[in-house]
C-alpha atoms as a printed R data frame, in Angstrom:
    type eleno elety resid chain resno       x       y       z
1   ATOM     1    CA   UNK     A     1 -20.663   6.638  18.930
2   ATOM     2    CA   UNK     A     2 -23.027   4.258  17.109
3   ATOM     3    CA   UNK     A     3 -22.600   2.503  13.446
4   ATOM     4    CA   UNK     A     4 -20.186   1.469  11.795
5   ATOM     5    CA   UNK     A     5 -17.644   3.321  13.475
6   ATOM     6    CA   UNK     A     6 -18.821   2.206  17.198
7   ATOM     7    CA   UNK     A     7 -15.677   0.118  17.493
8   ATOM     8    CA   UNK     A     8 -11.942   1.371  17.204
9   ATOM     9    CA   UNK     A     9 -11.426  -0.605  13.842
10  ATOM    10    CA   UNK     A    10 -13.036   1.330  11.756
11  ATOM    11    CA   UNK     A    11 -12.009   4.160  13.286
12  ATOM    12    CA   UNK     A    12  -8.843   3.157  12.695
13  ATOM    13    CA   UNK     A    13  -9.663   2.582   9.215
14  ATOM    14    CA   UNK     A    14 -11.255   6.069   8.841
15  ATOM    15    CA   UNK     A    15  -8.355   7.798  10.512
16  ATOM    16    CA   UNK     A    16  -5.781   5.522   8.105
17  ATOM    17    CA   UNK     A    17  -7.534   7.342   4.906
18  ATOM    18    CA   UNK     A    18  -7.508  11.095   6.431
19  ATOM    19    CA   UNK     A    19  -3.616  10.072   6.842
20  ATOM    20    CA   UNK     A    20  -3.313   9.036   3.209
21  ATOM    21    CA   UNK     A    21  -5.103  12.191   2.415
22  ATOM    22    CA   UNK     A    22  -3.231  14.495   4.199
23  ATOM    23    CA   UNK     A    23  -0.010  12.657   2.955
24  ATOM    24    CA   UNK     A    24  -1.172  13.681  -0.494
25  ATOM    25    CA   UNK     A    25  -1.556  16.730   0.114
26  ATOM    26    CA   UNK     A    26   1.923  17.390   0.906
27  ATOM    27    CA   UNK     A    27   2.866  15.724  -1.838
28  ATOM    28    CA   UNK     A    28   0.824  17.634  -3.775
29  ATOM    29    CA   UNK     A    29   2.645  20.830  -2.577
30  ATOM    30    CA   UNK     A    30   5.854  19.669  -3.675
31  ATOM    31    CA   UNK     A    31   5.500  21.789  -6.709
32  ATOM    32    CA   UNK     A    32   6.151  25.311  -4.228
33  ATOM    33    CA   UNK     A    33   8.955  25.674  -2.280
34  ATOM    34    CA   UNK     A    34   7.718  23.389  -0.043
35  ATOM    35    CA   UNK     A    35  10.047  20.683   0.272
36  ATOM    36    CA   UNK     A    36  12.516  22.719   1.186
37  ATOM    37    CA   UNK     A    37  11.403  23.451   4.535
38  ATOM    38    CA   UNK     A    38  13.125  21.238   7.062
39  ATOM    39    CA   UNK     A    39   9.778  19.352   8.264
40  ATOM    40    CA   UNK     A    40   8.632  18.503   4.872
41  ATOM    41    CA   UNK     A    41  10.637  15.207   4.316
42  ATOM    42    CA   UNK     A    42  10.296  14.053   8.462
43  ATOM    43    CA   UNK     A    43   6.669  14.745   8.231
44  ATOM    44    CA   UNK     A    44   6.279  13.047   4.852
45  ATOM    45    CA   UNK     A    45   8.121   9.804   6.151
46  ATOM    46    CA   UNK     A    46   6.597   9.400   9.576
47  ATOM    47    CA   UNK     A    47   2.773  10.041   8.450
48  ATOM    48    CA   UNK     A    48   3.634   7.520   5.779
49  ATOM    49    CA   UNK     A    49   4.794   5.208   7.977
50  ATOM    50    CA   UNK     A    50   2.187   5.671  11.096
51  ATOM    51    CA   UNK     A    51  -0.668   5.215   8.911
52  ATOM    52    CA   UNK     A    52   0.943   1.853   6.981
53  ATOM    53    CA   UNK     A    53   1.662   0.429  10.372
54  ATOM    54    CA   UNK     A    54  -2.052   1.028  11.145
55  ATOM    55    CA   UNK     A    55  -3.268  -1.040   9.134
56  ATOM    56    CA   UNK     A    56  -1.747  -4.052  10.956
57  ATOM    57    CA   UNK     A    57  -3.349  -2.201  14.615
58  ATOM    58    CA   UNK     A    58  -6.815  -2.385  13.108
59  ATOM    59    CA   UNK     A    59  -6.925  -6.002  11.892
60  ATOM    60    CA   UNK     A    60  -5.241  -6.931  15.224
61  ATOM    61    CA   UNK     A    61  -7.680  -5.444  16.777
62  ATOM    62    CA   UNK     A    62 -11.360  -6.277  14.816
63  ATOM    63    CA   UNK     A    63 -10.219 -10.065  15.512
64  ATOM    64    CA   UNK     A    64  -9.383  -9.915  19.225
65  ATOM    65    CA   UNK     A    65 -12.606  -8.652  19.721
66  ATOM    66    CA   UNK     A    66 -14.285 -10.105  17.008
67  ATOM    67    CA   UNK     A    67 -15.226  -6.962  15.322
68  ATOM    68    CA   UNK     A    68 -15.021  -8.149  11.799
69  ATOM    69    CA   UNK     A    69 -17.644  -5.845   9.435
70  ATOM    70    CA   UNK     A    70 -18.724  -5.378   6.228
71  ATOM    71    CA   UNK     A    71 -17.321  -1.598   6.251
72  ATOM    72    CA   UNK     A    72 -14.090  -3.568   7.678
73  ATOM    73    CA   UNK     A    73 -13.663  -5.933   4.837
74  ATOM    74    CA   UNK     A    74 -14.110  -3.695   1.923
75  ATOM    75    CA   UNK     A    75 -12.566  -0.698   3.556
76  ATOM    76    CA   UNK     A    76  -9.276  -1.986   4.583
77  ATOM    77    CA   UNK     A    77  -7.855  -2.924   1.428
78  ATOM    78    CA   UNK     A    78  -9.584   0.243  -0.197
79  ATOM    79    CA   UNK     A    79  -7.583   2.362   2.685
80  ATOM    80    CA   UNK     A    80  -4.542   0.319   1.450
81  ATOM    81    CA   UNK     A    81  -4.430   0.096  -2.433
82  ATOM    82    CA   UNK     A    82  -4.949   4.237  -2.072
83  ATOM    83    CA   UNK     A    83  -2.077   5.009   0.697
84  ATOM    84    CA   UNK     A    84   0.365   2.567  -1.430
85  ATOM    85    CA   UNK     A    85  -0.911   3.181  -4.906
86  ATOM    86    CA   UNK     A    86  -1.241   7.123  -4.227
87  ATOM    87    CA   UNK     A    87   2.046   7.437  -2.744
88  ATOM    88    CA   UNK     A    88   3.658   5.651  -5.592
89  ATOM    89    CA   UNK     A    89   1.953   7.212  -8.116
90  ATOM    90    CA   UNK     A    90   3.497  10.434  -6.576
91  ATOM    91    CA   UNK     A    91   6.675   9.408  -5.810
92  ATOM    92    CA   UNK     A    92   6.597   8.333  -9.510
93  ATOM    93    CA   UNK     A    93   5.904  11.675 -10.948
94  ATOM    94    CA   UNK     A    94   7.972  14.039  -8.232
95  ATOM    95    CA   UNK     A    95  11.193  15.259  -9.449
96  ATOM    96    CA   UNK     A    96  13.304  14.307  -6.320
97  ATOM    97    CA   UNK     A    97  11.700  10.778  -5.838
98  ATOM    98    CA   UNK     A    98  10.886   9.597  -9.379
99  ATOM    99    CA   UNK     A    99  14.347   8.309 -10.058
100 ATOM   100    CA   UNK     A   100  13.442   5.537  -7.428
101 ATOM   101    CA   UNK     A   101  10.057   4.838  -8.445
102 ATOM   102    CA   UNK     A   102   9.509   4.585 -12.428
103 ATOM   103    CA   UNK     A   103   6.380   5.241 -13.630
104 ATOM   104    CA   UNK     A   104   6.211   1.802 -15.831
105 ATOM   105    CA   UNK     A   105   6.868   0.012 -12.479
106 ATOM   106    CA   UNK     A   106   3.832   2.279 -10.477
107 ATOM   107    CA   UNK     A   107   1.551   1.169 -13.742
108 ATOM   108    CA   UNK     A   108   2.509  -2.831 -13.570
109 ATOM   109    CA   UNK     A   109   1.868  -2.668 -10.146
110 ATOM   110    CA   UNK     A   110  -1.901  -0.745 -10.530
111 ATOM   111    CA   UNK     A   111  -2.261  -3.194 -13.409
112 ATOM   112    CA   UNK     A   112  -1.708  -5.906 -11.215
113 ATOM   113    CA   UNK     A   113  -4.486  -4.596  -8.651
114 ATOM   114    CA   UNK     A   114  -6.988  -4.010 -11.278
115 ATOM   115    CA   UNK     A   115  -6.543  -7.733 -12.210
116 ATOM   116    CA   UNK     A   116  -6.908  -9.022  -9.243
117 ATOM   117    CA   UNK     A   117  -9.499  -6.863  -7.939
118 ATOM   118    CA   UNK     A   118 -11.644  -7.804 -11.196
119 ATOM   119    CA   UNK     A   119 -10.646 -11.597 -11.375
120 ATOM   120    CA   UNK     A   120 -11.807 -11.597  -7.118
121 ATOM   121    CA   UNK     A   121 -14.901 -10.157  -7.955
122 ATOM   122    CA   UNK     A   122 -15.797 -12.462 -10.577
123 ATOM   123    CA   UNK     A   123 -15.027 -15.590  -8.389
124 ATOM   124    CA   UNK     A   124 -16.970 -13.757  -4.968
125 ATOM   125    CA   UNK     A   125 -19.610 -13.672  -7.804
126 ATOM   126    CA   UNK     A   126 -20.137 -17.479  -8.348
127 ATOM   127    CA   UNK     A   127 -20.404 -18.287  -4.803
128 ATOM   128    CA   UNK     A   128 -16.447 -18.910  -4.150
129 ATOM   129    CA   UNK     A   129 -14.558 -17.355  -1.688
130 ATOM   130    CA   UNK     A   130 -11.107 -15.403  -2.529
131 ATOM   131    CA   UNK     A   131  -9.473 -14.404   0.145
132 ATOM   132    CA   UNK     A   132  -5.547 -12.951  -0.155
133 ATOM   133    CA   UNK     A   133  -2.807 -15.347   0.120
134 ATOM   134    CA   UNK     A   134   0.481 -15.176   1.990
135 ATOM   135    CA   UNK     A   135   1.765 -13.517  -1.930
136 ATOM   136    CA   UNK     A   136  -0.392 -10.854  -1.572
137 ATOM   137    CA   UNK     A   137   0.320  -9.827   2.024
138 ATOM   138    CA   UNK     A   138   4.449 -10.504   1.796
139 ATOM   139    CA   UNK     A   139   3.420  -7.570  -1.937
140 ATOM   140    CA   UNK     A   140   1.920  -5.289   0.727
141 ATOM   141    CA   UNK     A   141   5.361  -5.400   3.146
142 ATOM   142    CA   UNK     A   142   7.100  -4.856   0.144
143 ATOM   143    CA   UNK     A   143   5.806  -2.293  -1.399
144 ATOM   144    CA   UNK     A   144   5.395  -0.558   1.952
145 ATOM   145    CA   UNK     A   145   8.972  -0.877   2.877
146 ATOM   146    CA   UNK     A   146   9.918   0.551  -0.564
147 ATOM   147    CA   UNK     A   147   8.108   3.376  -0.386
148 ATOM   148    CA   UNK     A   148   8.973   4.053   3.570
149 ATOM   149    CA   UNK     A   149  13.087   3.653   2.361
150 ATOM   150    CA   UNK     A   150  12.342   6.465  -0.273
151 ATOM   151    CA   UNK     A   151  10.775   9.009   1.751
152 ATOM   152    CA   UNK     A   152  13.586   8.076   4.647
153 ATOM   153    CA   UNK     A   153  16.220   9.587   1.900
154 ATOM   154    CA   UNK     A   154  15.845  12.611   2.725
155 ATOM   155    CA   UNK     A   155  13.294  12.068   5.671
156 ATOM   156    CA   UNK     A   156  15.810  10.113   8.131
157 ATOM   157    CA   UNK     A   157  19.609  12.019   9.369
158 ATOM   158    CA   UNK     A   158  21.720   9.661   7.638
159 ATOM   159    CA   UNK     A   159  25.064  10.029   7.873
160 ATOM   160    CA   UNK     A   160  27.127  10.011   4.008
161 ATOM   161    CA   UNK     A   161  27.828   6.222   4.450
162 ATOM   162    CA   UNK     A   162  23.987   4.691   5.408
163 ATOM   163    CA   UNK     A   163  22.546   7.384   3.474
164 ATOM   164    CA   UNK     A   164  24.324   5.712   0.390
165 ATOM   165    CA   UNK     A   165  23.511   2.146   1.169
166 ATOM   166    CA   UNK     A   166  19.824   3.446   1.497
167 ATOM   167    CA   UNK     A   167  19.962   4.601  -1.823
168 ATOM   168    CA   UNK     A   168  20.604   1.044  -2.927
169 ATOM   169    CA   UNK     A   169  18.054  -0.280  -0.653
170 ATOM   170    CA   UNK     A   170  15.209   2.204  -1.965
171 ATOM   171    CA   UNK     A   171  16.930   0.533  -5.537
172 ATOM   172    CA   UNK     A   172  16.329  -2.873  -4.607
173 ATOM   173    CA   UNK     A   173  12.902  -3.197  -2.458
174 ATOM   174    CA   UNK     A   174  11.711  -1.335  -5.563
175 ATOM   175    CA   UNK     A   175  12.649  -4.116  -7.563
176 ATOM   176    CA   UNK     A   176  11.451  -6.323  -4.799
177 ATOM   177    CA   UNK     A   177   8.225  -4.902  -5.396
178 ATOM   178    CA   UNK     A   178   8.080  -5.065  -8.764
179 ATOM   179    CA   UNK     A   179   8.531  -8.814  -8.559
180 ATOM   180    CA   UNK     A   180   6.056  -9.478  -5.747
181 ATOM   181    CA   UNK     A   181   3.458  -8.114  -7.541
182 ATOM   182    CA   UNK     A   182   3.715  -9.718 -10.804
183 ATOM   183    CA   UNK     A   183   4.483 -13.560  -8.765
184 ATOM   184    CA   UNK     A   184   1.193 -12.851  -6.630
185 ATOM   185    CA   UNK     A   185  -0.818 -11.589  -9.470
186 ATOM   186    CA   UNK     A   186   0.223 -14.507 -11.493
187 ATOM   187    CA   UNK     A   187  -0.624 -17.107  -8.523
188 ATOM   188    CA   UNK     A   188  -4.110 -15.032  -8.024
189 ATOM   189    CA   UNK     A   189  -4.244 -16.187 -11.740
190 ATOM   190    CA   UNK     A   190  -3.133 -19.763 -11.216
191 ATOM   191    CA   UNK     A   191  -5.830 -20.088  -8.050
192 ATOM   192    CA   UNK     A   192  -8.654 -18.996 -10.215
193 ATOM   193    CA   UNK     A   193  -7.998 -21.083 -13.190
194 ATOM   194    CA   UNK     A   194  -8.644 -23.830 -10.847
195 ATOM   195    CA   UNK     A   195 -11.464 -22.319  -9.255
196 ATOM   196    CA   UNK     A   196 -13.216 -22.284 -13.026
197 ATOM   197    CA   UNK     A   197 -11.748 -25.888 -13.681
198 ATOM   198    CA   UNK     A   198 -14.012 -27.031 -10.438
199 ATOM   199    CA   UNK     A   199 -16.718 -25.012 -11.898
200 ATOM   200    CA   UNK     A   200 -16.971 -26.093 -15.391
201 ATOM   201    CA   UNK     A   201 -16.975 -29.779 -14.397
């Protein structure tokens, strides 16, 4: 195989966004009687969870072999803004998850990405370089944990007891998320005013 999928990275990559698709799709199916088959939650969870932990496989992988691309760097964090920001924006809407996830949270947190995305394009644009900060990658553990703890709910055989104290998990790391993504969107904030300080002078 030749291009830009000649090395397992990208693949990876690829195979991450048919996961997120397929993921969708399920939850897109929630509507029938769907979720009330017994494989519906388990499947939900684990494909959710196999193609998050991907993501960490890949980058492992493109720099022990130095296999760092162009499709790499843009489609990585493409691959991850739509598995989290898809999920949530599902999770948000879904009668049997949306208690967990409200939608003002899902749109503070897009907001947030739409910021960022538009304030690192700007700065890529005069030359700098922007690259994500320890913030932004502890907001992507977050967010994936919170999402992972909701679809365990009813995804993971918890007895009465942990299946309670996972409802207060899910509770907090959506909190947790909430507040991760508003601290590293303001630092992304902070970084660049100093970026245009150096620039100006």
């Amino acid at each position: 195989m030749t291009g830009i999928f000649e090395h397992w990275p990208n693949r990876i990559t690829a195979l991450r966004f048919v996961g997120s698709l397929v993921l969708f799709i399920l939850f897109a199916l929630n509507a029938t009687e769907l979720p009330q088959q017994s494989w519906y939650f388990p499947v939900c969870f684990w494909l959710f969870v196999i193609t998050a932990l991907t993501d960490f496989l890949d980058g492992w992988m493109a720099r022990r072999d130095n296999h760092i691309t162009a499709f790499g760097r843009i489609a990585d964090p493409f691959v991850d803004k739509v598995l989290v920001l898809g999920s949530m924006i599902f999770l948000a809407t879904m009668e049997w998850s949306r208690e967990y996830l409200p939608a003002w949270i899902v749109v503070t947190v897009l907001a947030r990405e739409l910021l960022v995305t538009g304030i690192r394009g700007y700065v890529e644009s005069l030359g700098k370089e922007f690259p994500a900060d320890w913030f932004g990658k502890i907001k992507m553990v977050v967010q994936c944990f919170a999402i992972g703890s909701v679809l365990s709910l009813d995804g993971l055989p918890w007895s009465d007891l942990l299946h309670g104290w996972i409802v207060i998990l899910s509770h907090v790391l959506v909190w947790a998320t909430l507040f991760t993504s508003v601290g590293s969107g303001l630092s992304y904030v902070i970084k660049t005013s100093g970026v245009l300080s150096e620039s100006s002078k």
